[in-house]
N, C-alpha and C positions, 0 to 999 in steps of 0.2 A: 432546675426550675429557677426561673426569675426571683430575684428577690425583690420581697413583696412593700418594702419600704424605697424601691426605687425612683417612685414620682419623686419624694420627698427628698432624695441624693442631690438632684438635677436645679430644683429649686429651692433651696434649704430657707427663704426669706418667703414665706407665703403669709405673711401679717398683713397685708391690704395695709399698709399705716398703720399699723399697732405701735412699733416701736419707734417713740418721738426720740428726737435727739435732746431734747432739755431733760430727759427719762438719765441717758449714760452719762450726764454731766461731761458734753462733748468740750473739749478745747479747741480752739481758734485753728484755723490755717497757719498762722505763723506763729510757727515755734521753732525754737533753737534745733530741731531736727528737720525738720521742712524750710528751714534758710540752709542747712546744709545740704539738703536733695537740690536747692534753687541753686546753688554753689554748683552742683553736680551739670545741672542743666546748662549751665554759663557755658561752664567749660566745653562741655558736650558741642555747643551753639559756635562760640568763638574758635575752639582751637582742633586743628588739622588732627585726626584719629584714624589710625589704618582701617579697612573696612570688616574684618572679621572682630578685631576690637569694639565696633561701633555696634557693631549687630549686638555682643553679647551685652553691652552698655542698653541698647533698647531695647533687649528682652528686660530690663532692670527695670525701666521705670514706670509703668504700673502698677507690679509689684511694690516697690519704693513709696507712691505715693500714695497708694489705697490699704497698705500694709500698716502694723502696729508701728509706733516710734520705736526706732534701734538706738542703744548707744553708738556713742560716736565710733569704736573699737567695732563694734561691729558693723557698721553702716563704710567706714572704711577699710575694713575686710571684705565686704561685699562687692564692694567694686575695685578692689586691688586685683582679687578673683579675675574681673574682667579687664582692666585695665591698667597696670600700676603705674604707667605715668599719668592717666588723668588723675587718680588716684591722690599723688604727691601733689598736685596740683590744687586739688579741694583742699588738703590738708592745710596750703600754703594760704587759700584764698582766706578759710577759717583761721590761721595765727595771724591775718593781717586784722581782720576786724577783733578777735577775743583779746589779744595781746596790743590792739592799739586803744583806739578812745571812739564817742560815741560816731563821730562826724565819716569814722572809718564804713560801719554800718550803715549810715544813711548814704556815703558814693557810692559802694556796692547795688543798694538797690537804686541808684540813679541811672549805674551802667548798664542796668538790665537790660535787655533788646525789648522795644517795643510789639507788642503783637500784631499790630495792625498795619506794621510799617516792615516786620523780616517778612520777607515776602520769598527769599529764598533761604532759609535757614529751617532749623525743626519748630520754631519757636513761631511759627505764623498761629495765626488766631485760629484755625479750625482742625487744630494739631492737638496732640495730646500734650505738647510739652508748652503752647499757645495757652491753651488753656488753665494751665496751670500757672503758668507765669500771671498771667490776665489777674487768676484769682488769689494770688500772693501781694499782687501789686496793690488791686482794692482793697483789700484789706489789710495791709502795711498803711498806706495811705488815708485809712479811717483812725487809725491810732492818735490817741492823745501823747502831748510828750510824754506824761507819769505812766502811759504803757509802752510807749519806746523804749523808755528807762527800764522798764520792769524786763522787758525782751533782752534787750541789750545785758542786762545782768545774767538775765536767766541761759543768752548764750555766750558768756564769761563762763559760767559754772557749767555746762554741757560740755565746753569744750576743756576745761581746767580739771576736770574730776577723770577723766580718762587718762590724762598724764602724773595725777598727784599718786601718793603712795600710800597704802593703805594707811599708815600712822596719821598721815596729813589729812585725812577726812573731814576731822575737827575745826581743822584751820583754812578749808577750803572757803571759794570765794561765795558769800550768800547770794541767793536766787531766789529770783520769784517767778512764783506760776500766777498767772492774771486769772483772775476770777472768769465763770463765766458769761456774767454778766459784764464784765470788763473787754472783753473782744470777741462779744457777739455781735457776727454780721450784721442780725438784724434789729440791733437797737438804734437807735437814732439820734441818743444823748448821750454825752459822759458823764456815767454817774459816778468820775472820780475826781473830774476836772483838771484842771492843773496843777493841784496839790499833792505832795507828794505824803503819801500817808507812810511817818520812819516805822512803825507797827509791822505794817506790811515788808519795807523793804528788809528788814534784819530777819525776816520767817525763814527759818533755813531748809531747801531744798529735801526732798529725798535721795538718796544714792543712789546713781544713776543706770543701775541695773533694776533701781524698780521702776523705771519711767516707764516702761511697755506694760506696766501692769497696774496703773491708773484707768481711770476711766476710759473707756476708748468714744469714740465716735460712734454714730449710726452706719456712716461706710467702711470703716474701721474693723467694727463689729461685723456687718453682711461679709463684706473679702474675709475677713477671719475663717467663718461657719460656713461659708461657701467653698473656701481651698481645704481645710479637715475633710468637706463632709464629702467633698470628691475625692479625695486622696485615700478616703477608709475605703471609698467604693471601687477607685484602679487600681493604688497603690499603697497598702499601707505602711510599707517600712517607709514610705515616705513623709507619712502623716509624723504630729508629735507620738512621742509613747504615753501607755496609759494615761501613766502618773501626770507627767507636764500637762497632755490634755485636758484633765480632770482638775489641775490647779487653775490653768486658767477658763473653763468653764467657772468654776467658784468666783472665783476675780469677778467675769461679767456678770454671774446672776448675782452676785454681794449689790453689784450699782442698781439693777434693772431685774428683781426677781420674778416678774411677769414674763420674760423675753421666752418664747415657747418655744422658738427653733436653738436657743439655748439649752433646752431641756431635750430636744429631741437627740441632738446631737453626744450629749451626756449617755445616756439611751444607748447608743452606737457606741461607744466609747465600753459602757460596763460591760455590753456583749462580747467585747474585745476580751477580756481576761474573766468572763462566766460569772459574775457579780450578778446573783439576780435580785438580792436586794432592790442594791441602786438602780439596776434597769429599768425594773418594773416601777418604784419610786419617782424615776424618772418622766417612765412614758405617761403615768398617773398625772402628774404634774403637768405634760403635756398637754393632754386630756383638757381638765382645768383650764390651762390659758386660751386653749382657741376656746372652749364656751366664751369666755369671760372677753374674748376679744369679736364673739361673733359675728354683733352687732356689727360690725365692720365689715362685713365678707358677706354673702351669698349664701346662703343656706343649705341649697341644692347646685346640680347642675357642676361642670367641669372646675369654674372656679371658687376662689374663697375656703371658708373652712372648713363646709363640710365635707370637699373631698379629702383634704387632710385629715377630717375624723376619721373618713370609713377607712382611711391606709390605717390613720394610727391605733383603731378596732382589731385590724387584721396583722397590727404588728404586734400589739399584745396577744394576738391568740397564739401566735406561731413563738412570740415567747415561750407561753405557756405548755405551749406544745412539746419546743427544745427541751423543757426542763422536767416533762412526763406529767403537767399536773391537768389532765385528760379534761376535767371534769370543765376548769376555768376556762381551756380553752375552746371550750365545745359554748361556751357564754358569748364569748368574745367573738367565735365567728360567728352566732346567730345575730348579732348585732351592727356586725361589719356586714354581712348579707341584708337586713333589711334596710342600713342606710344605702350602701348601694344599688338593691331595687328603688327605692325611692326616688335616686337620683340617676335610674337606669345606666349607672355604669356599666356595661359589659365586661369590662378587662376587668377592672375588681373585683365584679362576679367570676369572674375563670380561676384568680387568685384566689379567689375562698373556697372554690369546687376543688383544685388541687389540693390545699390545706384541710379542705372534709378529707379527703381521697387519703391524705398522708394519716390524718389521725385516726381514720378507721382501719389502717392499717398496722398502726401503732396500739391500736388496740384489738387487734387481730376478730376486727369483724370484716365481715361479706361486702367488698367495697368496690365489687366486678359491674354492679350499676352505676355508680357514679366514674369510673374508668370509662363505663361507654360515653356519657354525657360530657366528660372532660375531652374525650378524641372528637364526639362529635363539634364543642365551641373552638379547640385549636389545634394545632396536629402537633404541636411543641411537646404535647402532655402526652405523644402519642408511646411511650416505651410502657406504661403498664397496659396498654394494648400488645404490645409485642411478648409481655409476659401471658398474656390469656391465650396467645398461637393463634396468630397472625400470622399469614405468607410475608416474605421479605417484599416481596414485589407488593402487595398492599399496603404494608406502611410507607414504600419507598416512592411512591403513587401522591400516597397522601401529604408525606414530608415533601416531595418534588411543589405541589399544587400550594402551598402555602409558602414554603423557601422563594418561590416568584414572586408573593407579594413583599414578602420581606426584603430582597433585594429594590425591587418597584420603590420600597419607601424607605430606602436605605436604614431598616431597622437593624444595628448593627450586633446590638442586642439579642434578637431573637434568631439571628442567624450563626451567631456562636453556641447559642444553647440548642440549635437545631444539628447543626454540627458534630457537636461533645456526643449530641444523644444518637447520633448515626452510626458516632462510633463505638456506643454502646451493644448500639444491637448489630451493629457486624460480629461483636466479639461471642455476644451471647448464643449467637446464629453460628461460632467456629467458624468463620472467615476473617482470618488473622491480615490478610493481606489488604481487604480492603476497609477492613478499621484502622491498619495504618497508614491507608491513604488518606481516610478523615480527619484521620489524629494530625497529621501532617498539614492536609489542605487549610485545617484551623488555626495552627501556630505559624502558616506563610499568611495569613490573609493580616492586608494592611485594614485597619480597623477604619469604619466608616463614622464614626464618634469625631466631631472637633476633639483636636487634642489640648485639653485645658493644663496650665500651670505645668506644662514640659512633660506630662505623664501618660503615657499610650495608656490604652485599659487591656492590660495583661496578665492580672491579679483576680481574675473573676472565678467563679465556680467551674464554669465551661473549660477555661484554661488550666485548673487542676484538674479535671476528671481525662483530659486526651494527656497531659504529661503523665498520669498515673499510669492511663492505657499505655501509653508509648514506654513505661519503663517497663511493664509487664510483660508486653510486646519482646523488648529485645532480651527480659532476663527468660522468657521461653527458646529463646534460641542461642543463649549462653553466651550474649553479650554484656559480659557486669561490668567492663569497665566503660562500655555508653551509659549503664544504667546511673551507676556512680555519680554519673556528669549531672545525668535529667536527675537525682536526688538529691544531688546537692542544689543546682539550681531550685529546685522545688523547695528544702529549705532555706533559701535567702529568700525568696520570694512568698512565699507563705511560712512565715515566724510560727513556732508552735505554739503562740496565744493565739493567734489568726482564726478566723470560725470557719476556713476549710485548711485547716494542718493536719485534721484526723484523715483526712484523705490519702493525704501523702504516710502519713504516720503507719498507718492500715498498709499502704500498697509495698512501704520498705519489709516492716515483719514478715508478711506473706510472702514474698522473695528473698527473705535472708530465710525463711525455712524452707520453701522448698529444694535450696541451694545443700541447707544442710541434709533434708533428708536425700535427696540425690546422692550426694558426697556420703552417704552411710556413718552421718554426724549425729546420731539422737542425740546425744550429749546435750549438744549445742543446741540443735530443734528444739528439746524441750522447755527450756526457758522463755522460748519463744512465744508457748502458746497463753501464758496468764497475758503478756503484754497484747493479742492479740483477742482475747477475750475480754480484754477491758474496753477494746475496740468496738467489738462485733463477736457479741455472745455466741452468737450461732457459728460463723465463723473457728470460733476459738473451739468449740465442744468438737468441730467435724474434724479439728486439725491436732485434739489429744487423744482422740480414737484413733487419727493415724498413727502417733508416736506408738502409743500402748500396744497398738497393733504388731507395728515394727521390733518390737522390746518384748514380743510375744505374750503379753498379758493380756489373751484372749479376753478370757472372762470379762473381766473391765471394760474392752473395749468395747463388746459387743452389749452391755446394758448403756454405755452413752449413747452409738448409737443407737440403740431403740429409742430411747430418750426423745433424742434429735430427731429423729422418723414421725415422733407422733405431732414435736412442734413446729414439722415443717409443715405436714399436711393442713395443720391448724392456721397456721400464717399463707398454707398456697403457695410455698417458693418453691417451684418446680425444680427448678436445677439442684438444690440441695438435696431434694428428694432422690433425685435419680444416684445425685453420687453416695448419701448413703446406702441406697441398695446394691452399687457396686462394690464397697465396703464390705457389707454384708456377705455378698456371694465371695468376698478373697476370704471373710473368716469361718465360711463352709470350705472352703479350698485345704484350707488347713488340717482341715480335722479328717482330712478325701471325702468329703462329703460333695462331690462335683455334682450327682443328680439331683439333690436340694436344694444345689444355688442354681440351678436353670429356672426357676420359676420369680427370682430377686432379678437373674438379666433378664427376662423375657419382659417381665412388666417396664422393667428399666428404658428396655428399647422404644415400645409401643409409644410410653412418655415424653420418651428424646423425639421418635418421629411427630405423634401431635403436634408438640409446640413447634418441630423445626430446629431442634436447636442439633446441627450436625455435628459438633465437637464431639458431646457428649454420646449420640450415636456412635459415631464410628469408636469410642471408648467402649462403651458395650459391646459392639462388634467384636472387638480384642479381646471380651471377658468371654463371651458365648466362644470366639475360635479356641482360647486354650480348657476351656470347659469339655470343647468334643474333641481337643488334640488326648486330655486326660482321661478319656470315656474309649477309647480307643476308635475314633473315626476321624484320622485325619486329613482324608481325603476330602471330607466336607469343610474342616476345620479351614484347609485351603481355600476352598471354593466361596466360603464366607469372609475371609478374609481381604480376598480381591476386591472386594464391595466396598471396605474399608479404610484400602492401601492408597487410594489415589489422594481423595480428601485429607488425609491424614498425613503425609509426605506436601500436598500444595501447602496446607494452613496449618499442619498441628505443629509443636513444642518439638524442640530436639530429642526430649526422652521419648516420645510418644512415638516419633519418627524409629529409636532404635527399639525399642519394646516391640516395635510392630516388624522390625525386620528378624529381630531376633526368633521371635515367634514365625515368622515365616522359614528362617532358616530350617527350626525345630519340625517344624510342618514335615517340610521337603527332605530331611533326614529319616522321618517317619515314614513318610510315603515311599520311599527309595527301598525301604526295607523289606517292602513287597513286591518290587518291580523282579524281571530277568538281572542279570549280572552288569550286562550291557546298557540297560536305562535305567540301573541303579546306580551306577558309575558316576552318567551324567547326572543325575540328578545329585548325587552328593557335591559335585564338580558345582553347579550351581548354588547348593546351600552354602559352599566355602563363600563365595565372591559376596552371597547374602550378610554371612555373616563378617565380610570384611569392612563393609558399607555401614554394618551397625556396631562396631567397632569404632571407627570413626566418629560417629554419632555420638556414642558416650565418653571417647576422650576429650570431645567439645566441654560438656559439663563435669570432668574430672568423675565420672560416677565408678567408682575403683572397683566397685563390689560386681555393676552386671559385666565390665571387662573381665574381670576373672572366671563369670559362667561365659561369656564369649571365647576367652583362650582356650578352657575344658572342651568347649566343645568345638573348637577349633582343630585341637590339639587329636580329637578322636576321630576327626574326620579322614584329619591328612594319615592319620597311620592306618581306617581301612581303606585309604585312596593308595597308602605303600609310599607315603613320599614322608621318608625318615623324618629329613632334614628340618624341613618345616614343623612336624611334629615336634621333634624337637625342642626348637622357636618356641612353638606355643608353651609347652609345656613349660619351658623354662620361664615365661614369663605370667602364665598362671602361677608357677613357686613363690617367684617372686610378690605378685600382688598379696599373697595369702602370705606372707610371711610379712608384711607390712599391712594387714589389716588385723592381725591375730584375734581373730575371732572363725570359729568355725561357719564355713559355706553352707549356706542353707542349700538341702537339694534342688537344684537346676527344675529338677521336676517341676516342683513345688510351687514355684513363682512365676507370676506373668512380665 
């Protein structure tokens, strides 16, 4: 799903004029750090620079000029980065003016190139670096001398505190900041005149690591909350971390406590590390300033404030929702619905039908009507349709018919979240092969998004849900050293303060256990499952029934899940439902109770076919064959198997793949038993090569334990085949496994 605060990302400045500039107590254009970015541009302008140098030099200077002030250590770290002789170069131009006298200062701005007159340089008037020149020059050129003076000291001590030593702080050169009334553009008198006030010139500077966190500007301030509030939305290890974020939010709302995309952005920040205090605090606050700024904006209707109410309504609900408190956020969207019927948004109507749809889910009420009305306004919402059994080819219809407008309107957005969720329901549908074409086709696709401040949008919801698939994907067919790769990359990319790391978090536990329980590790599995319970309750209850299971503490097992049976049916998650009843019927399997679990697969099956979901069919299928392999018909046990074998060899898991041969082996050793001499021969002949194939299969996932019922019955076959040798073989290497697993073999029988 969309996140629901996303208008709000794209334009984080929606004050229609709320926030005046005499409000952040802005400073002038020229300042001893905006004569060194003009330094930057000289050289840029005058002097010959290779052209991949030059490029990365103009990726800089927007940034540079619309950016907070940097110390001079840092502003010439920035660009040594890109260029380290123009670099030396700046450094040289600033020790000629700091370390000479005032007259130095004023050639420099005499040498500047004209804008009206480079006509071939970067520096023409309708250039970005034109313009800025233009507007250094008028106002260098409006200064009184006693502000020239005041400059001129103030970049003496800019440039003098980055080289003095921290003892010499004391004795550094004084500076001064000019008032703002002293080199505002738009006053028209000097109200200092040409008197030099010694009051003012002996005021000693702040250290020059706090200059970026004085008052900032109005553009200052918008590039600030604009590059954060995109950066938490593509990329956040690119953003500041909490803490830096969080200090300098305080910074700006300390000058301008009204600034509400200040607050909103705070907001975004606490949700980072689950702070719901200050979130909600936050968004409250929010709240508050667009009222208080209404009057400025539009009421209704696409622009102004009240569409940032009805978001920021529906972003407090889904807070409230994140955090379980049902009731508030059931307040919150009846309110964010009735501003957006008012101002008939549709999209933030779809937004709030989703967020009803999630929270009646969350409160495990009947929320199969509003699933219908959410598929019928967009098909993006369509996977809890695909959960009520849906044909593929119906959703695939529906997602085809809207995927076209979204390409049509290069929505680049809704066709990653169309994407993620296709390859959802491939997976849920057991077609492993063509969710990892999805998962694939998503993480090729060059994003249709301008790409702002150097950062693709690769950090989204959509892009952790096809990496999670994709590593599930390959630890099903016993690729963990690609998984390794997509888990690592998934944690640099998604931090686990991040509000999609539980994603990732959830998809490593679940394959570091089924890895252990394959490997005949409960040891190790079991530790697994509180971590994965802390995730996903449900989850976590199905996956300590299977340890207990495996550790043979029936009992236990089998009252979780009942447990879990009755809160699946209550919540309607099909698929859980079905696997605990295959559960169930292994621990009738146990006790030989195989005619009492035919009625746990039978229902099991009925359910898989309803929704479609063929995985988990053809799993059933394997439960009902060794059910009548153990009943003694296993000539049916065959015959249903076949049903099974195809799908399950194209899309299922490497284990699934050998459980199924292996069972088929068993099959045809059984069936042999009753043939003539001569078509028991060959049918044992065949169960060998079967069970050679699934052999194979479980050395893929090291699974030690069903190798060893593979050699056993390896081993039995070749001696009534008469071929010593091989018997042998097997045998020898059944000793072996079992003498390195020392644990007694559960009967061959016994298990599927």
């Amino acid at each position: 799903m969309a996140s629901v605060h996303e208008s709000l990302y794209f334009n984080p400045m929606m004050t229609n004029g709320v926030v005046h500039a005499n409000v952040f107590g802005i400073k002038d254009w020229v300042t001893p750090y905006k004569i060194s970015v003009l330094a930057l541009l000289y050289e840029m302008t005058t002097s010959k620079i290779a052209l991949p140098e030059r490029r990365r030099l103009n990726k800089l200077i927007l940034p540079l000029q619309q950016g907070p002030d940097l110390t001079l250590g840092q502003f010439l770290k920035t660009v040594e980065d890109c260029c380290p002789q123009t670099a030396y170069a700046v450094k040289l131009r600033l020790h000629e003016m700091a370390d000479g006298e005032l007259k130095d200062m004023e050639y420099f701005f005499s040498t500047l190139p004209t804008p009206f007159t480079a006509f071939d340089t970067e520096a023409y008037k309708t250039s970005v670096v034109g313009l800025f020149m233009r507007h250094m020059l008028l106002a260098y050129n409006k200064l009184s001398f006693s502000q020239v003076y005041k400059l001129y000291k103030s970049l003496q001590q800019y440039y003098h505190s980055h080289y003095a030593k921290p003892t010499d702080r004391q004795v550094d050169l004084p500076a001064l900041v000019a008032d703002d009334s002293d080199m505002d553009l738009t006053s028209t008198e000097d109200t200092v005149g040409d008197r030099i006030d010694k009051e003012e010139l002996d005021t000693p500077l702040h250290e020059s690591e706090l200059r970026c966190r004085g008052p900032l500007s109005q553009k200052q301030a918008e590039y600030f909350l604009a590059r954060q509030a995109y950066l938490l939305k593509n990329d956040e290890n690119k953003a500041l971390k909490p803490a830096a974020l969080q200090d300098e939010l305080n910074n700006m709302l300390k000058f301008n406590p009204d600034f509400a995309e200040a607050h909103y952005l705070n907001y975004l920040n606490s949700m980072r590390v689950q702070d719901i205090f200050i979130s909600t605090h936050s968004l409250l606050h929010y709240f508050d300033r667009l009222i208080l700024s209404g009057s400025e904006g539009k009421s209704n209707g696409d622009e102004g404030y009240g569409r940032s109410l009805r978001y920021a309504a529906l972003n407090l609900a889904s807070l409230h929702c994140r955090f379980g408190h049902y009731h508030q956020a059931d307040l919150a969207l009846q309110e964010a619905i009735r501003i957006a019927q008012e101002s008939n948004d549709h999209v933030c109507l779809q937004h709030c039908l989703s967020w009803l749809y999630t929270l009646e889910q969350m409160k495990g009420s009947d929320s199969s009507v509003l699933t219908e009305d959410s598929v019928k306004m967009a098909a993006h919402f369509c996977l809890p349709g695909a959960i009520q059994g849906k044909t593929a080819h119906e959703l695939m219809d529906a997602l085809k018919d809207t995927d076209i407008l979204h390409w049509k309107h290069s929505l680049s957005e809704l066709i990653e979240i169309s994407l993620a969720q296709t390859t959802s329901i491939w997976r849920m549908y057991g077609k492993s092969t063509m969710a990892l074409q999805q998962a694939q086709l998503l993480l090729n696709m060059s994003s249709l998004e301008p790409v702002n401040f150097g950062v693709q949008q690769n950090n989204t919801e959509a892009f952790a849900v096809a990496l999670c698939h994709l590593a599930e994907l390959h630890a099903e067919q016993g690729l963990y050293g690609a998984v390794s790769e997509i888990l690592l990359h998934l944690k640099e990319q998604f931090p686990p303060h991040t509000q999609h790391a539980k994603l990732w978090m959830l998809c490593d536990l679940k394959i570091q256990f089924e890895r252990h329980m394959n490997e005949g590790k409960y040891h190790l599995a079991e530790p697994q499952v509180a971590a994965i319970a802390a995730l996903n309750k449900t989850e976590g209850l199905y996956r300590k029934a299977q340890v207990l299971k495996a550790l043979n503490r029936t009992t236990e097992a089998y009252g979780i899940l009942q447990r879990l049976q009755v809160h699946c049916e209550k919540s309607k998650c099909t698929e859980m439902i079905i696997r605990v009843m295959l559960s169930t019927a292994e621990l009738h399997w146990e006790s030989s109770g195989f005619s009492t679990a035919l009625p746990f697969l039978l229902q099991a099956l009925a359910l898989a076919r309803q929704h479609h979901l063929q995985a988990l069919a053809s799993e059933t299928i394997l439960h009902l064959a060794f059910t009548q392999l153990m009943l003694g018909v296993p000539q049916q046990a065959l015959s249903v198997l076949h049903e099974a074998m195809e799908p399950i060899l194209a899309h299922g898991a490497v284990m699934d793949r050998g459980r199924a041969l292996l069972l088929t082996a068993r099959c045809q050793m059984a069936v042999a038993g009753f043939r003539p001499n001569g078509q028991g021969h060959a049918a044992l002949g065949l169960a060998v090569q079967t069970l050679d194939e699934a052999a194979a299969y479980f050395s893929m996932l090291n699974c030690k334990e069903r190798l060893r019922d593979v050699h056993y019955l390896q081993a039995q076959l070749h001696r009534s085949l008469g071929q010593t040798s091989q018997c042998n073989k097997c045998a020898m290497l059944f000793r072996l496994l079992d003498q390195e697993l020392q644990s007694p073999a559960a009967p061959v029988s016994m298990r599927l």
